[in-house]
Structure formats: structure tokens, C-alpha cells
C-alpha positions as CSV (number, residue, x, y, z in Angstrom):
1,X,7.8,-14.7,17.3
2,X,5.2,-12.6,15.8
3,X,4.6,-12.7,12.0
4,X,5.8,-9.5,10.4
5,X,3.7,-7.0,7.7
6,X,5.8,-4.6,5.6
7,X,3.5,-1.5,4.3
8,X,5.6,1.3,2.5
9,X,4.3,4.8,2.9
10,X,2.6,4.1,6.3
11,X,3.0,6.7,8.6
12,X,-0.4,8.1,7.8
13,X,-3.3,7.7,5.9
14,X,-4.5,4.1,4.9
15,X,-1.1,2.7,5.4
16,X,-1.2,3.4,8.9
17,X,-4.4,2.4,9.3
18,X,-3.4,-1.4,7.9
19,X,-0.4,-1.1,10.2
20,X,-2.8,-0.7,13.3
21,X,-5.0,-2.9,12.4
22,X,-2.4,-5.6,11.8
23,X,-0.2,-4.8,15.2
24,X,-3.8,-5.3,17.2
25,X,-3.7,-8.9,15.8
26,X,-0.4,-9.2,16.9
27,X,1.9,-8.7,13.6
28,X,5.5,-7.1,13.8
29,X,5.4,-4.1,11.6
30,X,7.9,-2.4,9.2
31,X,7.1,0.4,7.1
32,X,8.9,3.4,6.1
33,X,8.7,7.2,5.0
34,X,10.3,10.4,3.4
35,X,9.9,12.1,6.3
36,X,11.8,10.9,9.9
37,X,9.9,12.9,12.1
38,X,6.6,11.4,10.8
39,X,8.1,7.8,12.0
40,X,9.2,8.9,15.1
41,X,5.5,10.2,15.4
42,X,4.6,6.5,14.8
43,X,6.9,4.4,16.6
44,X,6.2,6.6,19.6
45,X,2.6,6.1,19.0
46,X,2.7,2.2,18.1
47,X,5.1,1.6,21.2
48,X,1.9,3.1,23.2
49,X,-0.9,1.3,21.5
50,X,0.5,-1.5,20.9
51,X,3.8,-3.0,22.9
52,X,3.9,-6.6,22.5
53,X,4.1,-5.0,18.4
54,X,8.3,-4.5,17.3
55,X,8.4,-1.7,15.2
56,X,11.1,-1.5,12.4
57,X,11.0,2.0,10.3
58,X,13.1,3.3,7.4
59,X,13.6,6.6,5.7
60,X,13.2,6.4,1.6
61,X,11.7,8.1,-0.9
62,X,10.1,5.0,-2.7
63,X,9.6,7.1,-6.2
64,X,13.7,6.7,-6.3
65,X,14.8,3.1,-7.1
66,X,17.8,4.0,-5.5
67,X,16.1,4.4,-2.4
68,X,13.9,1.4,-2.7
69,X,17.1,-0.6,-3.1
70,X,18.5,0.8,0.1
71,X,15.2,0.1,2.1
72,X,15.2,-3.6,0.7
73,X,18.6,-4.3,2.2
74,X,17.1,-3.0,5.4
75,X,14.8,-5.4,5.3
76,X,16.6,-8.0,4.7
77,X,19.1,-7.6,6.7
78,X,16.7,-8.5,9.6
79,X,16.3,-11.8,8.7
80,X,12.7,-12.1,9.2
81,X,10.0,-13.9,6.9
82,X,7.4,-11.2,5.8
83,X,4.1,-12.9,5.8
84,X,2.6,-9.4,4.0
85,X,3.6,-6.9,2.0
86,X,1.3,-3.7,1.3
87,X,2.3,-1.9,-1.7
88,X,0.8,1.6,-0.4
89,X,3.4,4.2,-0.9
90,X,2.4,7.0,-3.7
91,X,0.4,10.1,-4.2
92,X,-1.8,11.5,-6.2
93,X,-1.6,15.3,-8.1
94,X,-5.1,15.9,-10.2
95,X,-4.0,17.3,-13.6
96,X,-5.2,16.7,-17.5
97,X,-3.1,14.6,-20.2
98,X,-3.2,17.3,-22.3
99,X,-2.5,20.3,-19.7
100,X,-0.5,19.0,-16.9
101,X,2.8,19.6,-16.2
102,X,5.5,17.8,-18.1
103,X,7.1,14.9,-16.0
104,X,3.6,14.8,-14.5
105,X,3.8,11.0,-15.9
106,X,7.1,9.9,-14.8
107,X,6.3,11.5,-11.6
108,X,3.3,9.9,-10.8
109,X,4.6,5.9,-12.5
110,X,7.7,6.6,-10.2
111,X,5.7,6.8,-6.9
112,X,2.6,4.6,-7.8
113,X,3.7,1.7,-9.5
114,X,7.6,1.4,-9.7
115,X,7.8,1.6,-6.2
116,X,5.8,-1.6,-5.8
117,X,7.2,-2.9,-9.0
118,X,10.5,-3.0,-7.3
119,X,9.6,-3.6,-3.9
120,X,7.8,-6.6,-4.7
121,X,10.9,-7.8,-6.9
122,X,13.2,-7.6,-3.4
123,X,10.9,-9.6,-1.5
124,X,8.8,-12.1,-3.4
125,X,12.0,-14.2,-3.9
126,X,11.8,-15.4,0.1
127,X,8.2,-15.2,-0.3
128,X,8.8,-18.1,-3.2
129,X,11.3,-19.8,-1.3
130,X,8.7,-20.5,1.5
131,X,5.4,-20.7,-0.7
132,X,4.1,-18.6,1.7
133,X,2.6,-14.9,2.0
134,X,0.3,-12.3,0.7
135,X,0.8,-9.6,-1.3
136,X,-1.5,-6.1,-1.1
137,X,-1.4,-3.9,-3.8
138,X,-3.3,-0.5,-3.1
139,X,-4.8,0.4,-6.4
140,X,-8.0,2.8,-6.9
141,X,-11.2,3.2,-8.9
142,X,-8.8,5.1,-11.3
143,X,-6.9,1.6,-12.0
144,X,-10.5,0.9,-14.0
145,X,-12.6,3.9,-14.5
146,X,-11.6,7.5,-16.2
147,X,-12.5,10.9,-14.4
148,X,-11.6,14.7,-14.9
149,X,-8.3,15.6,-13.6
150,X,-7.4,11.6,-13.5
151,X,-4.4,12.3,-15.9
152,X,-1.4,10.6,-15.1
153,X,-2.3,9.2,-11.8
154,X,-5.2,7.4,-13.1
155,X,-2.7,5.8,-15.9
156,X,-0.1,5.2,-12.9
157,X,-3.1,3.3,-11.4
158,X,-4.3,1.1,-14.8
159,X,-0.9,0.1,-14.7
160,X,-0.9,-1.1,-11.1
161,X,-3.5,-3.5,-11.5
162,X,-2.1,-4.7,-14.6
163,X,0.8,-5.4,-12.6
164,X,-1.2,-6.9,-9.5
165,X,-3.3,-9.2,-11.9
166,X,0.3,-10.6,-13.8
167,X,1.0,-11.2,-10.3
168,X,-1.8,-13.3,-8.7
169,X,-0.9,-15.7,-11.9
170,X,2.6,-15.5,-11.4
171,X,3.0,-16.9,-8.1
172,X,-0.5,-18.8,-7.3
173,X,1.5,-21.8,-7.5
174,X,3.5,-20.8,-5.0
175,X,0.9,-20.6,-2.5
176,X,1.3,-16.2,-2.1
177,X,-1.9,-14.3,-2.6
178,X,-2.5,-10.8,-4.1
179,X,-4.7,-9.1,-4.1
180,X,-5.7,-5.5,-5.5
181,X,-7.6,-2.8,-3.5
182,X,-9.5,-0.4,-4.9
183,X,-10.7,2.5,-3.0
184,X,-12.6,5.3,-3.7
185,X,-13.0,8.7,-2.3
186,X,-11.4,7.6,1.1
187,X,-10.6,10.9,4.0
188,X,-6.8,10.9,3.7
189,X,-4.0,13.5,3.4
190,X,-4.8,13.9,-0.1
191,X,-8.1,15.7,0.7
192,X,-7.3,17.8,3.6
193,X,-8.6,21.0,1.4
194,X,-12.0,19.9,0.8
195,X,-15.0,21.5,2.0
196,X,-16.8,18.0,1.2
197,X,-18.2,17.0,4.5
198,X,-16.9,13.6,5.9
199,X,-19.8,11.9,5.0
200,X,-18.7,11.8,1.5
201,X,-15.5,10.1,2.3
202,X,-14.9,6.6,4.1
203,X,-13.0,6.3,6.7
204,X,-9.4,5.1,6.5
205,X,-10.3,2.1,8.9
206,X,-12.8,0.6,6.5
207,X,-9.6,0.3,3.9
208,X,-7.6,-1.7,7.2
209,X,-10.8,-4.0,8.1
210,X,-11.0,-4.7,4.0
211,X,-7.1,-5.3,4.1
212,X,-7.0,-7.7,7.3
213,X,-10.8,-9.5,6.3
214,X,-9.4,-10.8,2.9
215,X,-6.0,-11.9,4.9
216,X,-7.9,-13.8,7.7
217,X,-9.5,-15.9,4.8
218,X,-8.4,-19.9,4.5
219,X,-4.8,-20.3,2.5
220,X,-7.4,-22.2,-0.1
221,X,-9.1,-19.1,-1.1
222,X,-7.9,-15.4,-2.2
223,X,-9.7,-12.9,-2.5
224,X,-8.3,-11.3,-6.3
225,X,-9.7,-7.7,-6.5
226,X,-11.7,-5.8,-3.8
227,X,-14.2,-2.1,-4.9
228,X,-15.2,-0.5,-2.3
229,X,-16.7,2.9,-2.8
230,X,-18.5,5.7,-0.2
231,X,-21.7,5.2,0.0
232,X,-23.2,8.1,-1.3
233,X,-21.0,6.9,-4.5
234,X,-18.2,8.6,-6.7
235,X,-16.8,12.1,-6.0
């Protein structure tokens, strides 16, 4: 049976990216989305690409606990060891502390770091159990450096690595890695309005070979935190 990697949020972007990337080296994958139509889109596509890969998909809005809940009983009612979990799902709104809209915080803690706060809680347990897996937690430069129009999201994203490095300490001894991914400027939904040429961004693929690189390493080593910015730098 092939080994199984869970992404939330990965019917595009960077998340779907790490779910190609994974099904080409032969994982399972199960990921979900707010949107059906957008796994339907994916499945159909992954079924294509990749058919010796089983697709599982679930609709949820991970920014409602509730929801996150109801997508952890699918999972585990499949009965399948995860060998990685990519906390991906989120999103980011630019705004200023000061300026932006209220519930711009709750909003943006909601989607970027209770969502992998509570998905990791559902499935570390098994994860323990086995002392076995690795966990990916896509963070961003704004988890360590302030910019304008950062606001909330780049507070939603301190917090996630705070919550990835308690992590990595928490369960080293039980033989699961995480690590934290930090991406810059990368050419994703996000910026679709930009008149930045592409050449500014990097490409959602780079994120995936980062993700799968750090995996492939020995059980003995982990790699803990992982920058990786466009070349030309910042935007």
C-alpha cells in the first residue's frame, strides 16, 4: 500500500503543488477544500497524471473548528497511517493594525494557525502511537520579519512558527519531524492582480521540491526551518 500525505487547502497553489510532487513518488493523497468543484478539478486531474495515486478529498472550511472536526473524522475513518501532514490551508488579506477592518485578526488566526493548531491535534495522536511521521507547517517571511500591509496576517504567521517550533520539541522523541517553511513572494492565487512580472515571484514547484527534499532526508536528521526567498529578493 502506498504511504499517504494529508495537505489541507490543496486544490491550488503550493498545496497542490506538494500534492503532485508527493503522488509522483508514489504517496496516496488527501487534501480538502471550501470549494467542491475545485476538488473535482483535482481528482479528475490527479486520476490522469497520476493513477497508481488514490485520491481522498473533503469539503471544509478549515477557519471553522467545526469543520476541521468534521474533516478529521473523515480521515480517520479511513483507517490509514498518515506519514505527512502539510498544514497549508489559509489566506492572506494585506491590511494595517491600526486601519484594517475589525475581525481582520480573528479572521486571519482562524485560517492561518487554528486550522493547523487543530488539525495537527486530530492527527499527531496516531502519529505518536507509531513514532512515526512528519509534520509541514507552511509558514512565511512574515512568521519573522515585519512589512507594510503585514497586519494581522503577519501576526497569524509569528504565531505559526511559534507553534511549529513548540512542536519540533514536543514530539522529537517520538521520532515525527516538523518542520516550518517559509516562503516568500511565491506566484500563487494570492497575486493574480499583480502587474509584477513572473520573474519576481518563484514558482510554486520550488515550494514542493523544498517540501519533498527535506522529507527524503535520513529519519536521523530534520531539517527544523527552511527560507527560501525570489531571487531578485523581497517584494
Amino acid at each position: 500500500m502506498n504511504k499517504l500525505i494529508v495537505v489541507t487547502g490543496g486544490t491550488k497553489g503550493i498545496g497542490r503543488a506538494i500534492l503532485a510532487k508527493f503522488a509522483a513518488g508514489g504517496f496516496d493523497i488527501l487534501t480538502c477544500s471550501r470549494t467542491k468543484a475545485d476538488l473535482d478539478k483535482l481528482v479528475d486531474d490527479f486520476k490522469k497524471s497520476y493513477p497508481k495515486s488514490q485520491c481522498y478529498d473533503f469539503v471544509a472550511d478549515m477557519a471553522q473548528k467545526s469543520q476541521v472536526k468534521e474533516f478529521l473524522k473523515f480521515v480517520s475513518d479511513l483507517n490509514r497511517p498518515i506519514e505527512v501532514l502539510v498544514n497549508n490551508a489559509g489566506y492572506f488579506t494585506p491590511g494595517e493594525i491600526c486601519t484594517e477592518p475589525d475581525g481582520a485578526l480573528e479572521d486571519m488566526v482562524n485560517a492561518n494557525l487554528y486550522s493547523a493548531y487543530y488539525t495537527t491535534r486530530g492527527i499527531v495522536p496516531d502519529m505518536k502511537e507509531k513514532k512515526h511521521g512528519h509534520i509541514f507547517n507552511i509558514c512565511s517571511v512574515a512568521s519573522f520579519m515585519a512589512y507594510p500591509n503585514g497586519g494581522s496576517y503577519a501576526i497569524a504567521k509569528h504565531a505559526m512558527l511559534g507553534f511549529s517550533k513548540c512542536l519540533r520539541e514536543e514530539l522529537k522523541d517520538f521520532g515525527i519531524r516538523v518542520t516550518s517553511i517559509m516562503p516568500g513572494a511565491t506566484k500563487t492565487a494570492s497575486w493574480e492582480n499583480t502587474e509584477l512580472p513572473d520573474e519576481r515571484f518563484m514558482p510554486v514547484e520550488d515550494i514542493a521540491e523544498t517540501v519533498y527534499a527535506a522529507y527524503s532526508l535520513s529519519k536521523r536528521s530534520v531539517v527544523e526551518e527552511i527560507v527560501i526567498r525570489p531571487q531578485l529578493g523581497d517584494i
